[in-house]
ZALO-951287 format. One line per 10 residues: number of its first residue (from 1); their letters; for each residue x, y, z negated of C-alpha. Coordinates in Angstrom, 2 decimals. Example, Ala and Ser with C-alpha at 12.3 -4.5 7.8 and 13.67 -1.06 7.14 Angstrom:
2
1 = AS = 12.30 -4.50 -7.80; 13.67 -1.06 -7.14
***
This chain:
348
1 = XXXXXXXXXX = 3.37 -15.48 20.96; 1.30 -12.85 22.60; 0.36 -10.23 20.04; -2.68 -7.23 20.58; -2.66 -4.88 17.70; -6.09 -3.00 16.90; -5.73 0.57 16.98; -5.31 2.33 13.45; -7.94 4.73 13.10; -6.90 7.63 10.84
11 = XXXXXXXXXX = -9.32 8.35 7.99; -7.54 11.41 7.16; -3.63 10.66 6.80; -3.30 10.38 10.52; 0.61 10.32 10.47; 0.80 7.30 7.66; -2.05 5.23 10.01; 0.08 6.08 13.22; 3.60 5.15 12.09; 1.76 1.91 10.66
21 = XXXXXXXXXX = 0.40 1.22 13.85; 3.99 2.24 15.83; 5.93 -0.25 13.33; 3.17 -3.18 14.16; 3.83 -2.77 17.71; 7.38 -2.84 17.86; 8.24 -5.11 15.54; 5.92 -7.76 16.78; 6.88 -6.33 20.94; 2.64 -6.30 20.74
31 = XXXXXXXXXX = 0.03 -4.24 23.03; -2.17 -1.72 21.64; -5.75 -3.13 22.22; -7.57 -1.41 24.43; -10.48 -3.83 26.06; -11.98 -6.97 25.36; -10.95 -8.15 28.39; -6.76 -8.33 27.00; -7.62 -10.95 24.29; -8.39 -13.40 27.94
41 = XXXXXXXXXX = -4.18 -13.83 27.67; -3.52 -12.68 23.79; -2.82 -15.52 21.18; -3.11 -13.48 18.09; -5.19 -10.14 17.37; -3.70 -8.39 14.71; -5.77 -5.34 12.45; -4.24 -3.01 9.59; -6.48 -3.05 6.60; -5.92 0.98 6.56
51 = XXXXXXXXXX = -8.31 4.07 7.23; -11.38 3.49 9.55; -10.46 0.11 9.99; -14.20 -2.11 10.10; -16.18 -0.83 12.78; -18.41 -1.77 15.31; -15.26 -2.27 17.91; -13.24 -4.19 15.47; -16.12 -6.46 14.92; -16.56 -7.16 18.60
61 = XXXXXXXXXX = -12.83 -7.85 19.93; -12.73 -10.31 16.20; -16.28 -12.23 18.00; -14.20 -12.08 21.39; -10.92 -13.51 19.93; -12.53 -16.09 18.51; -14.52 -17.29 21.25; -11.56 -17.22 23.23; -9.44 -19.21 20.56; -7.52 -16.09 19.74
71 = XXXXXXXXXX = -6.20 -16.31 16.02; -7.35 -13.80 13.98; -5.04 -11.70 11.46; -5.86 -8.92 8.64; -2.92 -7.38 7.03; -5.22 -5.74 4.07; -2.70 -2.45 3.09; -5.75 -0.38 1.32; -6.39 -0.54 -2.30; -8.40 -3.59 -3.51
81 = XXXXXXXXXX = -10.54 -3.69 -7.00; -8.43 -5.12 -10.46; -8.19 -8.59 -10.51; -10.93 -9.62 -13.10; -13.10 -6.76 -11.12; -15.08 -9.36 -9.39; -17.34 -10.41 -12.54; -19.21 -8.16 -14.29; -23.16 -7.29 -12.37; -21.68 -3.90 -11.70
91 = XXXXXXXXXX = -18.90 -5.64 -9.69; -21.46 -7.98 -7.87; -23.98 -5.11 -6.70; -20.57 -2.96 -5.42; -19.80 -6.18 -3.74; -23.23 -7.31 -2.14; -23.28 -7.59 1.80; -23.01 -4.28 3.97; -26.41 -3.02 4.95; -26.94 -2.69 8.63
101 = XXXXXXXXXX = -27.11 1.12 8.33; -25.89 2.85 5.44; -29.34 4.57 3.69; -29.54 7.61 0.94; -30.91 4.39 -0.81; -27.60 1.87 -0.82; -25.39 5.51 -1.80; -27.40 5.90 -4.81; -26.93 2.15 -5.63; -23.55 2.20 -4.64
111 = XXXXXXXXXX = -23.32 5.56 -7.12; -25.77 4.09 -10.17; -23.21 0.75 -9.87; -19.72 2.81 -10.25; -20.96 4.62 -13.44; -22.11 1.01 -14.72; -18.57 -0.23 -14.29; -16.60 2.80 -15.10; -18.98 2.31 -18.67; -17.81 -1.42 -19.03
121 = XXXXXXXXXX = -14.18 -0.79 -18.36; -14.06 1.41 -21.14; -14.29 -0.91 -23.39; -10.19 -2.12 -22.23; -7.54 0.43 -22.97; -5.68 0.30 -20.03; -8.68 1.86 -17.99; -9.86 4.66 -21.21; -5.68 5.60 -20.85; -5.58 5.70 -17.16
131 = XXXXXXXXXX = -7.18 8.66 -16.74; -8.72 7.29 -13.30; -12.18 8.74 -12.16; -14.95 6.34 -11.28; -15.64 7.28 -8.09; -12.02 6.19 -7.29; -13.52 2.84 -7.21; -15.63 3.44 -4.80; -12.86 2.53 -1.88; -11.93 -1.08 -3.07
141 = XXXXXXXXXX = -14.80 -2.15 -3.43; -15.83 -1.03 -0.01; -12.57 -2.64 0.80; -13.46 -5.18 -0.50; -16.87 -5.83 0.61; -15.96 -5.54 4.30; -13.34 -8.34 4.04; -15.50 -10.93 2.31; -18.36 -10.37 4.82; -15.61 -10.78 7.78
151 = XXXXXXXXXX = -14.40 -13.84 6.55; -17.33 -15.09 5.69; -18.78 -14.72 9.22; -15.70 -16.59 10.51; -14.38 -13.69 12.35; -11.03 -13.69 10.25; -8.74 -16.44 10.67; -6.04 -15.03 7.97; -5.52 -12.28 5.70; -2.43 -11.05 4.20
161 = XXXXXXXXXX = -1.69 -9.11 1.46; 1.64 -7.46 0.33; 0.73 -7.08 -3.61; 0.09 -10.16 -5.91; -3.26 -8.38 -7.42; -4.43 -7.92 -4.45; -4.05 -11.75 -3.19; -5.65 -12.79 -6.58; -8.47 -10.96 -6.51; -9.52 -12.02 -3.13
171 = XXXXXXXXXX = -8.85 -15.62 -4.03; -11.62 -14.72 -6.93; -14.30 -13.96 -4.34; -13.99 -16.91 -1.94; -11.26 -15.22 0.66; -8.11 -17.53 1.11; -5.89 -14.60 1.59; -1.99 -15.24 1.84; 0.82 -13.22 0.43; 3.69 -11.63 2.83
181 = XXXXXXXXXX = 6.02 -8.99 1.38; 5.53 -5.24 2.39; 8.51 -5.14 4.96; 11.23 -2.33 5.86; 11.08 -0.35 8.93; 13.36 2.48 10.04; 10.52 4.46 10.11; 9.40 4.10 6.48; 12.87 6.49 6.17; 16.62 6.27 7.33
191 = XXXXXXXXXX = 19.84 7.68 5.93; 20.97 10.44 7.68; 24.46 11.20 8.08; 25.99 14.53 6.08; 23.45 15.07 3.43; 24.31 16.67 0.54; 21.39 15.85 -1.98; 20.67 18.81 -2.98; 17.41 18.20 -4.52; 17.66 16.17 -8.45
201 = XXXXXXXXXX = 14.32 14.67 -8.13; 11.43 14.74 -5.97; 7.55 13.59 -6.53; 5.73 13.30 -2.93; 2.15 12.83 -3.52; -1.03 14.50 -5.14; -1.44 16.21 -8.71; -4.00 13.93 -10.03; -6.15 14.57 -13.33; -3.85 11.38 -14.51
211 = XXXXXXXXXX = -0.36 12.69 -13.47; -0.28 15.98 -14.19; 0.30 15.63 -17.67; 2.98 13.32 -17.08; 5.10 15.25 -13.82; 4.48 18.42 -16.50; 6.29 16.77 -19.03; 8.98 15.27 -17.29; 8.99 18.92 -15.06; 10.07 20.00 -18.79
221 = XXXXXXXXXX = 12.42 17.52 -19.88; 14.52 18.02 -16.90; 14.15 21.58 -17.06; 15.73 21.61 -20.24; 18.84 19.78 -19.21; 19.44 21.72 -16.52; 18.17 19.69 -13.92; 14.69 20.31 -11.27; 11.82 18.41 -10.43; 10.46 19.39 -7.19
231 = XXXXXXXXXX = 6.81 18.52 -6.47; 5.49 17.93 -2.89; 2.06 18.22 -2.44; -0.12 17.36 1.12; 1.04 15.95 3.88; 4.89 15.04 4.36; 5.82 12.65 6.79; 8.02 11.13 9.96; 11.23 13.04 9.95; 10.31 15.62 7.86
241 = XXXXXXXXXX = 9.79 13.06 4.81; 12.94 11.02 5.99; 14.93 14.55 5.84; 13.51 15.52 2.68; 14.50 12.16 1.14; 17.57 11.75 2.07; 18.45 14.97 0.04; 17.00 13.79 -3.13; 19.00 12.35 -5.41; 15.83 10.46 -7.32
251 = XXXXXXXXXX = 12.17 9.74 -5.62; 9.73 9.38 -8.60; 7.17 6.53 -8.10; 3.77 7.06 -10.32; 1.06 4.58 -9.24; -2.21 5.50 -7.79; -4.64 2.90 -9.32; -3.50 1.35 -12.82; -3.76 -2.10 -12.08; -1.28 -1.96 -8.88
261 = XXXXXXXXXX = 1.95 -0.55 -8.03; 2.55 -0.12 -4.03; 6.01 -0.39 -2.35; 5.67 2.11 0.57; 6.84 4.41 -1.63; 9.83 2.37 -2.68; 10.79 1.43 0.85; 10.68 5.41 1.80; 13.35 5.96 -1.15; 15.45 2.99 -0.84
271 = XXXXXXXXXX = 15.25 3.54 3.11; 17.20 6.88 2.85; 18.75 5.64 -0.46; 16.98 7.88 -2.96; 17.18 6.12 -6.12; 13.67 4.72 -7.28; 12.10 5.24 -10.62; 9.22 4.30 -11.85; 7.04 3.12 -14.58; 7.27 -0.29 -16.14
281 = XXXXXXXXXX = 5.09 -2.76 -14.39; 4.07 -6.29 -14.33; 4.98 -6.68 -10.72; 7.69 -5.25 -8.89; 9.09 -8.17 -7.10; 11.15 -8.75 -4.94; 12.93 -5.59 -6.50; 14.52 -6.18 -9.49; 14.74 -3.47 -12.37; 18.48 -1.89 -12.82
291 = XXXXXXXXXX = 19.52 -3.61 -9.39; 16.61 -2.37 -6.83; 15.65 0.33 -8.84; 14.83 2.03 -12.41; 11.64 1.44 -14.43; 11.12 2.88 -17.60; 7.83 3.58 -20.28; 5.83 6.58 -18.50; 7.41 8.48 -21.91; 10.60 7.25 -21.14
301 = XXXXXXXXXX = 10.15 8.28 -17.32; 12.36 11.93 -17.79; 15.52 10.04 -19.99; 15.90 7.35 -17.15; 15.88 10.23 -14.66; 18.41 12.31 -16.37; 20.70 9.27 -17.36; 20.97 8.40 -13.53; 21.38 11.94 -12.95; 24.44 12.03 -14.89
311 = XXXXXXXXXX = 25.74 8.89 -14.24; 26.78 9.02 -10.30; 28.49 5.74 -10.16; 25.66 3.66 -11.68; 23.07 5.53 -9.61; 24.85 4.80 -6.29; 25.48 1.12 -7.31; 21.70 0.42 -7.49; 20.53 2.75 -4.37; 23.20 0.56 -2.09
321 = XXXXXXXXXX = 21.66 -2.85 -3.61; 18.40 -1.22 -2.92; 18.92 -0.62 1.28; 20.95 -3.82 1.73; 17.72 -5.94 0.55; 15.60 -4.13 2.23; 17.26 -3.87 5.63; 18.14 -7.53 5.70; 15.78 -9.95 3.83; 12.92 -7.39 4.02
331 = XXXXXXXXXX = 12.87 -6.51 7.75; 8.88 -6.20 8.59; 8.95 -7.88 12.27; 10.22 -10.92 10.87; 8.26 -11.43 7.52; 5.23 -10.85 9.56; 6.39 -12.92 12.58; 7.17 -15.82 9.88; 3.77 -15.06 8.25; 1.35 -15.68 11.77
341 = XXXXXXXX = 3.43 -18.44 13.17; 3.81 -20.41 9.93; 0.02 -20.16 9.87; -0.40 -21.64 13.36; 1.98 -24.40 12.55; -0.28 -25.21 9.68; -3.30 -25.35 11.77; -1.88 -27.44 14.29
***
């Protein structure tokens, strides 16, 4: 198997899009693409659904792959819409085809059909508690849009997904997407020898709107047992983010959109075996709560954290179930490996 990997192009979180695009080469011993003429001896073109990931040169080495009888792979690792987004008219004019160039017109339509949907999915609880703005919906759909009109040009021969929502609401609009497991890497994060873990608990990511109440509360909670929170905002990543991990006792896991949880986050803590906590969800798998990791009510969130920080013995126990998955049924080569050539053997 000869494997070219499109280049990730950063749209804005250039370190995230270029360790994504280091672990796809070495793990499947690929070639960063670099001319149509490399696909003449290539047997699979492989793209990462992440940052500027659709244009024009994408959509010419997929036409030249094809011709050429080159199999065709999306691993989709942006945000898609909820899985019952697909049917309401708001839904459908967010996901009409792509116009050729991108008018004042198709942003004001694009605009007029966000506050249409952010009205309807009001009316469910879930969305009126989540906080979420409704031009956060703007990206998924885009997403979303750009891998319907792919595969329904033929220039996609597969798509993965790593999150069950994700694969179901792709099977809702026509695209037989397939599910592979978000795989471990060394460079999602490492233990490093000697650490102390000197920091309780750690939050990597952005204040939204939506979490600040909660990291506030649970900022307070720990606070008044004698324990910190310590709150990383911006960029942290590479080594930095490995060092900084492994000395945290807890990484705390908040999801982004309501209706999915991602594991990068996970496989950074359970990488440099930071204990994982995080809210209750639907869909976790293949972690398993109180083995892989904790999840807990978001009001419940602080108690779980101080209970693990108290209890030493039970916190280790999970964190070294945690990095012994991880590093040997979830090893990212070989699910996707497994994934493309399973596919072929189909075909054939």
């Amino acid at each position: 198997m000869t494997v070219v990997v499109m280049p990730i192009v950063s749209d804005g979180h250039a370190d995230l899009c270029s360790s994504i695009q280091e672990m796809l080469v070495e793990s499947l011993a690929a070639k960063l693409y670099e001319s149509p003429s490399q696909l003449a001896s290539a047997s699979q073109l492989v793209i990462a659904g992440l940052g500027q990931w659709g244009g024009d040169e994408v959509r010419e080495a997929l036409r030249v792959a094809g011709q050429l009888g080159v199999q065709r792979t999306l691993w989709q690792l942006e945000t898609l819409p909820p899985m019952n987004g697909d049917n309401s008219v708001a839904a459908r004019i967010l996901l009409r085809r792509t116009p050729d160039r991108v008018t004042g017109l198709a942003r004001l339509i694009d605009k007029y059909a966000l506050r249409m949907l952010d009205r309807e999915l009001q009316q469910q609880e879930w969305w009126r508690d989540s906080g979420l703005e409704a031009r956060r919906l703007g990206l998924p759909y885009r997403e979303a849009r750009r891998i319907r009109e792919l595969w329904r040009e033929k220039l996609l021969d597969r798509v993965l997904v790593s999150l069950e929502s994700r694969l179901k609401f792709l099977h809702a609009i026509g695209v037989d997407a397939s599910f592979i497991p978000l795989g471990y890497h060394p460079l999602w994060g490492h233990p490093l020898a000697h650490e102390e873990r000197k920091l309780d608990a750690i939050f990597i990511g952005t204040p939204t709107p939506a979490r600040v109440p909660q990291i506030n509360r649970m900022q307070e909670q720990l606070s008044a047992e004698g324990f910190n929170l310590t709150v990383i905002e911006g960029g942290c990543y590479g080594e930095q983010r490995t060092r900084l991990l492994n000395n945290a006792k807890i990484l705390i896991h908040l999801r982004n959109y309501p209706w999915e949880m991602t594991r990068m986050r996970m496989l950074m803590g359970m990488g440099c075996k930071s204990l994982v906590v995080t809210e209750d969800f639907w869909d976790v798998a293949p972690f398993v709560p109180g083995t892989h990791l904790v999840t807990a009510p978001p009001e419940g969130l602080g108690d779980a954290i101080i209970h693990y920080l108290r209890n030493e013995t039970e916190r280790e126990e999970i964190v070294e179930q945690a990095h012994s998955l991880i590093a040997n049924d979830l090893e990212l080569g070989r699910l996707l490996t497994d994934a493309i050539e399973s596919s072929d053997r189909l075909r054939s």
